[in-house]
C-alpha positions in Angstrom: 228.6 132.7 171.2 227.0 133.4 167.5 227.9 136.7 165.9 224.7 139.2 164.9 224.1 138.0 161.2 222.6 141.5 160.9 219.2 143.0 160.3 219.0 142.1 156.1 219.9 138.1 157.1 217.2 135.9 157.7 216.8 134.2 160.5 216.6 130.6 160.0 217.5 127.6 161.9 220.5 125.4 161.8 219.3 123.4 159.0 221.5 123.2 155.9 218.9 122.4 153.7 216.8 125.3 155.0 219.8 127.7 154.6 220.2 126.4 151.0 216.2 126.9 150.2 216.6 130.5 151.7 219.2 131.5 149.3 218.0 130.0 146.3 214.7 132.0 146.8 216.3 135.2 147.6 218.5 134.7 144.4 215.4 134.0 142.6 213.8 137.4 143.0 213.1 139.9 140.4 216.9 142.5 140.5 214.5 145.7 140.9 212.2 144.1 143.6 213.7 146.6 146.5 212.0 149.3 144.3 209.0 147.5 144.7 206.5 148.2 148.0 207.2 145.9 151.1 205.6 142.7 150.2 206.8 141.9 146.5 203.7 139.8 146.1 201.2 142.4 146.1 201.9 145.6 143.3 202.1 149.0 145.2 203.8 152.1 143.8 207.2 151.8 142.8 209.9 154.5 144.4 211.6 157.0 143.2 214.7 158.6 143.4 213.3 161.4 145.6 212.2 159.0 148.0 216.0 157.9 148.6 216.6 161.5 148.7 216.1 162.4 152.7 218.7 166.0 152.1 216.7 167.0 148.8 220.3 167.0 146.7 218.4 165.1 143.9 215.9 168.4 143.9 217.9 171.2 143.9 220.2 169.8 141.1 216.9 169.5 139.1 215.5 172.4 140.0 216.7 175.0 137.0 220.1 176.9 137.4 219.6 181.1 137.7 220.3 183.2 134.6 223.7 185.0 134.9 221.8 188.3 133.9 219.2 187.8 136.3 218.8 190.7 138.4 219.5 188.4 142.0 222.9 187.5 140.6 224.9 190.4 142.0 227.7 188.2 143.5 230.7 188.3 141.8 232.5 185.1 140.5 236.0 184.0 139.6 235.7 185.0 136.5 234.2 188.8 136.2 236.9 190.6 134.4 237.5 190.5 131.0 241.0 188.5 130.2 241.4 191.6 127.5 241.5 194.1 130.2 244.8 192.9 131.8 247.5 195.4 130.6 251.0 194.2 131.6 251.8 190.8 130.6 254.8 189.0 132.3 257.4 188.3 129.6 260.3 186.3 130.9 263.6 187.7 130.3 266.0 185.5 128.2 268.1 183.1 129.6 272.0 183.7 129.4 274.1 182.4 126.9 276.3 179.1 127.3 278.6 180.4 125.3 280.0 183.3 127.8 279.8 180.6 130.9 283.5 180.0 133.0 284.7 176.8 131.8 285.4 175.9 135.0 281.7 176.0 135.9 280.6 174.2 133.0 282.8 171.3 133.6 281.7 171.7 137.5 278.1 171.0 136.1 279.2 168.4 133.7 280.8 166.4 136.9 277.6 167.2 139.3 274.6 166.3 136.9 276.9 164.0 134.6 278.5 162.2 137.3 275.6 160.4 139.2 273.5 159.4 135.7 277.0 157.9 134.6 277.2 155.7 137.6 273.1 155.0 137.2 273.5 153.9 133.4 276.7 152.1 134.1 275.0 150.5 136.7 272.5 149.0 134.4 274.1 148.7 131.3 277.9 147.8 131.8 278.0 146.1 134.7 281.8 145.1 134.5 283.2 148.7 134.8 286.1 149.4 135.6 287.0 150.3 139.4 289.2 153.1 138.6 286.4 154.3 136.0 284.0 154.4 138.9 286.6 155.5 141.8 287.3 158.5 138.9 283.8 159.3 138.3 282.6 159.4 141.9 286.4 162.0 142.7 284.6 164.0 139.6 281.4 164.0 141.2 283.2 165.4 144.5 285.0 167.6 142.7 282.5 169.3 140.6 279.7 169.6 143.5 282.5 171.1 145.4 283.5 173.7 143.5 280.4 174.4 142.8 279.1 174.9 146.4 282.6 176.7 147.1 281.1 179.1 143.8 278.0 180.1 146.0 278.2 183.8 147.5 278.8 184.0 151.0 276.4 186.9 151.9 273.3 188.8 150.4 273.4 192.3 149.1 269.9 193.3 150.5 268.8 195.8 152.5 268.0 194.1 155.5 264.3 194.0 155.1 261.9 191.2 156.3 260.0 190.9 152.9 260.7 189.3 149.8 263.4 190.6 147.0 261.8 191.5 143.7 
């Protein structure tokens, strides 16, 4: 059973040679001769873009665009406020210090954050570590997430209302 070659393939025989001829001509033709009526032969009016066009997309991005002060634009857009006309702008509060943190979370942060990029570079870069280095920075690891999850409140001092906390 022979597959469809399609509607675009011509349909020629078995022949090798004829198959050959066939694509040699086609190969042959002039690159803008699909532009060109349907015998290439004989001159007829070339196409245009608009005739490829079947939804009219090509025309109505051609056609001109309406003025914004033109008296049918009464829509509003995104933009139909004046950025100058906003009155309260957010301004972030500043961070706390560093300085006035427990040490006891610092050092838990050190092991948490610290601990896994020390295992990742050691990993790469000094493969021969020592075990206990490793067994020591995987306990600190433990340690340090630990306290840190032990650190988190246990209950939420809010009213008891379904919305958000602001």
């Amino acid at each position: 059973m022979q597959s469809d070659p399609g509607a675009g393939a011509p349909h020629t025989g078995g022949n090798d040679d004829e198959v050959w001829r066939d694509l040699v001509a086609r190969l042959e033709e002039r690159e803008d001769a699909f532009m060109d009526g349907p015998d290439a032969n004989q001159p007829a009016d070339p196409k245009s873009v608009s005739d490829f066009d079947p939804l009219g997309v090509w025309r109505s991005e051609s056609l001109p665009h309406p003025d914004a002060n033109d008296a049918d634009a009464d829509e509003g857009g995104p933009r139909d406020y004046d950025p100058e006309d906003l009155d309260d702008e957010f301004v972030p509060e500043e961070p706390p210090s560093l300085s006035n943190t427990e040490p006891a979370i610092m050092l838990s942060w050190i092991a948490a954050a610290g601990g896994p990029l020390f295992l990742l570079f050691s990993a790469i870069f000094w493969r021969q570590a020592p075990m206990l280095l490793i067994v020591g920075v995987i306990a600190a690891f433990l340690a340090g997430a630990g306290y840190l999850l032990f650190r988190l409140p246990n209950h939420r001092d809010d009213d008891g209302g379904d919305g958000a906390v602001v």
